[in-house]
N, C-alpha and C positions, 0 to 999 in steps of 0.2 A: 923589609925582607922577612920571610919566613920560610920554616921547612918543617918536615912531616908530608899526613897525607892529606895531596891537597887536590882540588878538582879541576880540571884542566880548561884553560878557557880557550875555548873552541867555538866561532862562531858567536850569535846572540844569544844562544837557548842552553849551550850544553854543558853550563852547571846547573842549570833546573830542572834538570830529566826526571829528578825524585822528588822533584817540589811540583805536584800535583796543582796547586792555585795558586802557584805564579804564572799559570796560561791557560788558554781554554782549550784548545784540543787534546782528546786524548793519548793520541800518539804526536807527538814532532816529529816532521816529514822525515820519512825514511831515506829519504835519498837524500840529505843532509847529516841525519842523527839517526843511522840505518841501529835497530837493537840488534843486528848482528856482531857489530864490532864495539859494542858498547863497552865491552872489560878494557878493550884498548883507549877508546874514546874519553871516558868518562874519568878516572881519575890515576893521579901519577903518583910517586913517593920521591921526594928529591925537594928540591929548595925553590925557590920565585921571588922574583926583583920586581916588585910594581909599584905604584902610583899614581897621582891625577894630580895635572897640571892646567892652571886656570891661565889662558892666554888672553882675557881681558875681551873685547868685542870680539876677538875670532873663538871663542867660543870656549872649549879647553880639550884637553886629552887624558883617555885613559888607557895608563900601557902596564902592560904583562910582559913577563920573558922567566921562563923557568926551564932546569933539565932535571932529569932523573931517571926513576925506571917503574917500570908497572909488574906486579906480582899476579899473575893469573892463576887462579884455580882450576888446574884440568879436568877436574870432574866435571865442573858444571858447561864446559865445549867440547866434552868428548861426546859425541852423537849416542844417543841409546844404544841399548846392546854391541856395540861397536865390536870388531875381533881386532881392533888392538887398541893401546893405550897409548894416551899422550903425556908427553914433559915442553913446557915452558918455560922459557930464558927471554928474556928484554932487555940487551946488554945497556939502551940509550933511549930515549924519548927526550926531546927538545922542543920548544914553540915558544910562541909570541903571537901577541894581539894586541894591536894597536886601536882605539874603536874613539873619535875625535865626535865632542857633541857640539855639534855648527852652532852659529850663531840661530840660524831660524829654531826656535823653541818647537821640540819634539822633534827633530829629525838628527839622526847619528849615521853617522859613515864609519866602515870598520875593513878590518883584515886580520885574517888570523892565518898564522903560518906551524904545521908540525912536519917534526922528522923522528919515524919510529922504525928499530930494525925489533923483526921478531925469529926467533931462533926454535921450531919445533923438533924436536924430536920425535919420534915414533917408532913404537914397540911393537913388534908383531911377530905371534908367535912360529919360529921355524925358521924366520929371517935375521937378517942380519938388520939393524936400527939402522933407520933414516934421520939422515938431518936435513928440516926444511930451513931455506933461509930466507928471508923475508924485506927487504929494505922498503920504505915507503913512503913518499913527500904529499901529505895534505894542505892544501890553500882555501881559502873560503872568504867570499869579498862581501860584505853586506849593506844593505840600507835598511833603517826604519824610520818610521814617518807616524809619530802619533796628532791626531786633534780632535782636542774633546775628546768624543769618546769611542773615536775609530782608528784602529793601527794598523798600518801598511806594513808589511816588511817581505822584503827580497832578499835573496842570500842566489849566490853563484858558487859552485863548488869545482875542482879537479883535483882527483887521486894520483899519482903516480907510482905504482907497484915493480921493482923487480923481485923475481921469489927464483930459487936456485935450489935444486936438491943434489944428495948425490944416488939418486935411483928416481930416473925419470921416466919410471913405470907406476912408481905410485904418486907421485908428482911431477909433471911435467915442468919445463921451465917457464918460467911469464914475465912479462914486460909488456906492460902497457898503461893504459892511463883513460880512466872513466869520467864521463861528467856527468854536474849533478848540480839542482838547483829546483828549487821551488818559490813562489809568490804567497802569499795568505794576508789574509784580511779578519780580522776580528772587529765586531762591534756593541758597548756597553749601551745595550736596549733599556733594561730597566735596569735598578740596584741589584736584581736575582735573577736576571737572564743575559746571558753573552753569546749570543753566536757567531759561528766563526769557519768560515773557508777558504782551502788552498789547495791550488792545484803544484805535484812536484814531478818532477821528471828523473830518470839515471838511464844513464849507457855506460854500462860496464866497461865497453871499449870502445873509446872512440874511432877505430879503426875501421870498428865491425856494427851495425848499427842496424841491420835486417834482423827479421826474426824475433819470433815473439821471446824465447832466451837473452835476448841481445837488447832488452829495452824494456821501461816498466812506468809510465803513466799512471799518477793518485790523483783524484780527485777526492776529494773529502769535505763531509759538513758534519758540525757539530757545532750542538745543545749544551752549556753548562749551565746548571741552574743553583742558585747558591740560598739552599735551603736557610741556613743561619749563616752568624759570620763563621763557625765551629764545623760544620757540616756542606759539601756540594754534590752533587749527581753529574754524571756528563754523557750524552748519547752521541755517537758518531759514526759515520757509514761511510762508506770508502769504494768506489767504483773503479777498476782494476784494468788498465790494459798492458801485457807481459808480465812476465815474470821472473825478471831478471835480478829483484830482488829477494829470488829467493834460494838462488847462488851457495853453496856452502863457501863461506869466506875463507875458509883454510886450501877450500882443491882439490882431496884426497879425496879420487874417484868419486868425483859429486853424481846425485844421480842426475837421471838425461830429463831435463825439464822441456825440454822441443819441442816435448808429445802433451804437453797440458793445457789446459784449458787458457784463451790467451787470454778471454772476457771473466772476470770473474769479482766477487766483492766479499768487502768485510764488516760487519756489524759489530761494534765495541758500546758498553755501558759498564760504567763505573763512578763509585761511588768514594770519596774521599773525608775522613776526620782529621781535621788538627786543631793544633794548640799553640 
């Protein structure tokens, strides 16, 4: 058992967000490990129960279960120039991940389960403060499959959101539930090159599924080249259809992305030292 602040295990990837050469892509699929909700995502402050249990030919299990709460800094998700200010509260964050390594060498099966409510406030000047509220059930079932020196991994994902304000002019109410999920493949060509592609998919709401708002399609490939063991480069490019990942995660009169470009791409190069 332990407590402090600890990183939340979510999925196969999302304590590694900041460990740069524990993986070759530059971004982990957005529509799994979206950087929008990354402050929520990524770590908790609360206590955790885990362990690894060796079940002999069936393989063994590694399990998690922690609660707590997450401390967000408002500055850095209050939108530029914004004409009001925000306050965050996380009365609860809860999860579990269970991730069982099969007997066939290199392949693991998992699941991870959270429950986060978030509590925004908003300040605007002239009005009277809103409270948004936030309840939120994340699931995420996974496989990977490494040989030699090729890794498989699949993750299936669904969100369930409801958010409640009391002024549903500046936030409407919501309830729904998005899916998400992507495939990738990496493969270790030589000692100083990896390359590595996956395609991932998100619908916001599985209700609503028209529209280039309403769906967001990556494709992506990428170069990691590991200069020394101390030093890597990574290039990656990204070919884009919707953009529904680019959603303001909070709600507060997002602007109208309907009208944007549905085809579009992104080009990332980065460059990492450690120790």
């Amino acid at each position: 058992m332990r407590g402090g602040r600890l990183k939340i295990p979510y999925g196969l990837h999302n304590e590694v967000q900041d460990v740069d050469s524990a993986r070759v892509p530059v971004l982990l699929p957005p529509s799994v490990y979206p950087l929008q909700t990354r402050e929520i995502l990524f770590a908790q402050t609360g206590a955790e129960l885990y362990g690894f249990a060796r079940l002999g030919s069936f393989g063994a299990l590694d399990y998690r279960l922690f609660g707590g709460t997450i401390f967000l800094d408002a500055d850095s998700l209050t939108p530029p120039a914004a004409p009001f200010e925000l306050d965050f509260h996380v009365p609860y964050v809860v999860s579990g991940r269970l991730l069982w390594e099969t007997p066939l060498v290199g392949l693991r099966v998992g699941g991870s389960l959270q429950a986060v409510r978030l509590d925004t406030t908003v300040f605007i000047p002239g009005m009277d403060d809103v409270v948004i509220e936030n309840e939120s059930l994340l699931w995420v079932g996974s496989v990977e499959y490494g040989f030699r020196d090729v890794v498989v991994t699949l993750e299936y994902s669904r969100w369930k959101a409801k958010q409640r304000s009391d002024n549903d002019m500046i936030s409407p109410p919501l309830d729904e539930q998005s899916e998400r999920g992507y495939v990738m493949a990496t493969y270790r060509l030589m000692p100083w090159l990896q390359p590595g592609a996956y395609y991932a998919l998100l619908f916001p709401n599985i209700d609503n599924r028209e529209g280039r708002e309403n769906q967001q399609h990556d494709a992506a490939l990428t170069l990691r080249f590991d200069i020394n063991p101390h030093w890597l480069v990574k290039l990656e490019g990204h070919y884009m259809v919707g953009t529904a990942g680019l959603v303001n995660p909070l709600r507060i009169n997002p602007v109208d992305i309907s009208m944007a470009d549905k085809h579009w791409a992104a080009l990332f190069v980065k460059t990492t030292a450690y120790f």
